[in-house]
C-alpha positions as CSV (number, residue, x, y, z in Angstrom):
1,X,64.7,35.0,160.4
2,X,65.1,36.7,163.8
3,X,61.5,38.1,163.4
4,X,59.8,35.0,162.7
5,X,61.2,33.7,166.0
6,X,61.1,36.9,168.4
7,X,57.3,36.5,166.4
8,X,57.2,32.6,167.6
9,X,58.8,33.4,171.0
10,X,56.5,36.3,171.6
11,X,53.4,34.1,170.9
12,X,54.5,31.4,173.2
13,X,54.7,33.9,176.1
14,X,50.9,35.0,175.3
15,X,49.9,31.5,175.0
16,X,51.6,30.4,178.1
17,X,49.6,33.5,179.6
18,X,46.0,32.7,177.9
19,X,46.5,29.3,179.1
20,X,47.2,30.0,183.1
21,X,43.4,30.5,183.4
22,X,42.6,27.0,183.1
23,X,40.9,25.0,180.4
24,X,41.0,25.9,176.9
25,X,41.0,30.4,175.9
26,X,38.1,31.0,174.6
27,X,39.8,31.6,171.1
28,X,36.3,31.9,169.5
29,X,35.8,35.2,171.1
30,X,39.1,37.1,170.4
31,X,39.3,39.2,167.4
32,X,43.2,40.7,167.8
33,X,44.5,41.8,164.4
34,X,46.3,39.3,161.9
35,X,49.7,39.6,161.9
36,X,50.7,37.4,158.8
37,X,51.6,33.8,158.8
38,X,54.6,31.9,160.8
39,X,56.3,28.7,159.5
40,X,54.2,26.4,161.0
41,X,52.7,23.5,159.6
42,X,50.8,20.4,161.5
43,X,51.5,17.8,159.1
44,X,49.1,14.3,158.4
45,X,50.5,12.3,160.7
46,X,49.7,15.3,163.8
47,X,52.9,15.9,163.9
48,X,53.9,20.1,164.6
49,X,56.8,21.5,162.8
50,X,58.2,24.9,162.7
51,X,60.4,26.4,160.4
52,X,60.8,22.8,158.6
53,X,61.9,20.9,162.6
54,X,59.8,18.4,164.5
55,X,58.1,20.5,167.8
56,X,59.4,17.7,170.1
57,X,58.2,19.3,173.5
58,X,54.6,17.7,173.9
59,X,53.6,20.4,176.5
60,X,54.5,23.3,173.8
61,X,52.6,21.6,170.9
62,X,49.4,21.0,173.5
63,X,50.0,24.5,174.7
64,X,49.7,25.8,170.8
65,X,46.8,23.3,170.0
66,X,44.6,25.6,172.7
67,X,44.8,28.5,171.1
68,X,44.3,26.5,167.8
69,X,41.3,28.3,165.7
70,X,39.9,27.7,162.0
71,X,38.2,30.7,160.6
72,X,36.8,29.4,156.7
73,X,39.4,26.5,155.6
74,X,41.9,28.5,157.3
75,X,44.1,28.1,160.5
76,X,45.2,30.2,163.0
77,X,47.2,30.5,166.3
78,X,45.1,33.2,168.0
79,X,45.9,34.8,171.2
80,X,43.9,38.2,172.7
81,X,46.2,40.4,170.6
82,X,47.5,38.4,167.7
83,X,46.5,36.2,165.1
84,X,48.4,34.6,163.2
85,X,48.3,31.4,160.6
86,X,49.6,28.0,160.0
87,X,49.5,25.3,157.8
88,X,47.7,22.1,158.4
89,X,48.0,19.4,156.1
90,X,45.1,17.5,156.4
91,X,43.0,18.6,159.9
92,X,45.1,19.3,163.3
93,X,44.4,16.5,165.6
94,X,44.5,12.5,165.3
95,X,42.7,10.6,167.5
96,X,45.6,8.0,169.0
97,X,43.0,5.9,171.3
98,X,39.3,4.6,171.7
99,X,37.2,3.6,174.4
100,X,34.0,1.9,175.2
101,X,32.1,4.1,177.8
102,X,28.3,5.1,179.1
103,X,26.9,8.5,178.8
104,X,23.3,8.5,181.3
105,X,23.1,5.0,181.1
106,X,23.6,4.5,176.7
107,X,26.4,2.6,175.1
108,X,29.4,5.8,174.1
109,X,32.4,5.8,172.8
110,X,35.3,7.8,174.2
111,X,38.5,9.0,171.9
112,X,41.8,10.5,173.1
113,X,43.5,12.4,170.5
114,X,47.3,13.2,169.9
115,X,47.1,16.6,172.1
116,X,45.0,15.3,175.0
117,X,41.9,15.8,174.5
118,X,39.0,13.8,175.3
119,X,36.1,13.4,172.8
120,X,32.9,11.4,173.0
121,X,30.9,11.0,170.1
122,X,27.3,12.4,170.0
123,X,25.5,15.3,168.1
124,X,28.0,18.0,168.6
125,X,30.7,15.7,168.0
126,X,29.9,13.5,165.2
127,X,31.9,11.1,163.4
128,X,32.3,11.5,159.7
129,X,33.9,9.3,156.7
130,X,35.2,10.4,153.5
131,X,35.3,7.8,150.8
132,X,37.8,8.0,148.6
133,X,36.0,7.7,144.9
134,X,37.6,5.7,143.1
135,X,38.4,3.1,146.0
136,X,36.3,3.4,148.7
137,X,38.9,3.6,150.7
138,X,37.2,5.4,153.7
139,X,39.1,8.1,155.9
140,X,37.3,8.9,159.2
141,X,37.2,11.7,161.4
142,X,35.6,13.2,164.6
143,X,34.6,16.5,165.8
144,X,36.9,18.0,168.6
145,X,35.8,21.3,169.5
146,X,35.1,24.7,167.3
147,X,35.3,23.4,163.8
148,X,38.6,21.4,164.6
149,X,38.2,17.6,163.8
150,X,40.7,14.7,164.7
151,X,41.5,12.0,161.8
152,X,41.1,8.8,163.2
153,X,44.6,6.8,163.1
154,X,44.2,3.7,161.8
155,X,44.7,1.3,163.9
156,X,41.8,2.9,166.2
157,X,39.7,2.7,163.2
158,X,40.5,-1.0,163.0
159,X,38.9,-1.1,166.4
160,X,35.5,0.1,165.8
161,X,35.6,-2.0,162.5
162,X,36.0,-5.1,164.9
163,X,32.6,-3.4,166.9
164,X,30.8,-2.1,164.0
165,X,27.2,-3.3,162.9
166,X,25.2,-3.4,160.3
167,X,22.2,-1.0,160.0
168,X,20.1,-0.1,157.0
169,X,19.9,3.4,155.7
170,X,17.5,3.8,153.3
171,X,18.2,1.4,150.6
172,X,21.7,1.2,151.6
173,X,23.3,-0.9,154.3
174,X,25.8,0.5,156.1
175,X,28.7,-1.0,158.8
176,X,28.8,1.6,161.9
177,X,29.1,2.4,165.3
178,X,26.4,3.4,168.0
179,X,27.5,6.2,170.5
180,X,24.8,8.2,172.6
181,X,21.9,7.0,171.0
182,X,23.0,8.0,167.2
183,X,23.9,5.3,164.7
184,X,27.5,6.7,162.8
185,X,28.2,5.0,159.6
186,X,31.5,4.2,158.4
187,X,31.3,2.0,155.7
188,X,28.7,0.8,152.7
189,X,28.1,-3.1,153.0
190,X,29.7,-4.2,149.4
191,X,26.6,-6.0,147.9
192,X,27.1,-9.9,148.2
193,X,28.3,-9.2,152.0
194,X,25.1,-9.8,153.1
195,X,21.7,-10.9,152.0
């Protein structure tokens, strides 16, 4: 056990360092050598735990969440001379807040997500929904940065349900949001809805 957390401990002191340069490492360009997995896991709800206790400190988990990478469908911590994985439970971020905004002069919208970061929706950060098959029940999410999406908490998702409209999609209609000129779907009209 005293590995795993001279491991942790050793890892926050590189973070901590990566981070002094301002804005987020670039993660995406360091290759250091894996050095096996620590008990970490970002649970559903965005929550970070290690070895099975909440991560309380909010400037440690944002501090981690910079140095955050996905490589395939798995995660890693990465720093410029370790890597090393986590578990995530579902995807690392949730986005807590929404706002109505303009980008040059076009109707946006602006989330905030769990960690602090600041997303607008448009082509490089698209908004997605997952039906679930047998009911429908959809389960949104936006792009972050590098492969790293945000699911959408609910009661955000409420909110651009109370702004959505209607738009046909071939021979489908479709409630949805607009956000830098692109129409994002989030929901199939159920037929009857509408005529």
């Amino acid at each position: 056990m005293t590995d795993k957390k001279d491991r942790a401990g050793g890892l926050l002191e590189q973070v901590a360092e990566a981070s002094k340069k301002g804005g987020l490492p670039p993660v995406h360009k360091w290759n250091p050598p894996f050095c096996g997995d620590i008990d970490m896991v970002i649970k559903r709800d965005g929550s970070w735990h290690y070895m099975n206790s909440p991560i309380g400190r909010e400037r440690m988990v944002r501090l981690f969440s910079t140095v955050l990478r996905r490589d395939d469908d798995d995660y890693f911590l990465v720093t410029p001379v370790e890597k090393v994985g986590i578990q995530v439970e579902d995807v690392p971020f949730v986005a807590i807040s929404v706002e109505a905004i303009e980008v040059d002069g076009q109707p946006a919208l602006k989330f905030v997500t769990n960690v602090g970061d600041e997303v607008v929706i448009d082509c490089a950060h698209p908004l997605r929904v997952e039906l679930a098959p047998d009911t429908e029940e959809p389960a949104p999410y936006i792009l972050v940065r590098d492969r790293l999406e945000a699911r959408i908490h609910r009661n955000v998702f409420y909110e651009l349900v109370g702004i959505a409209e209607v738009h046909s999609m071939g021979k489908t209609k479709w409630y949805g949001v607009e956000s830098c000129g692109e129409f994002y779907p989030i929901a199939p009209v159920p037929s009857g809805d509408l005529d």
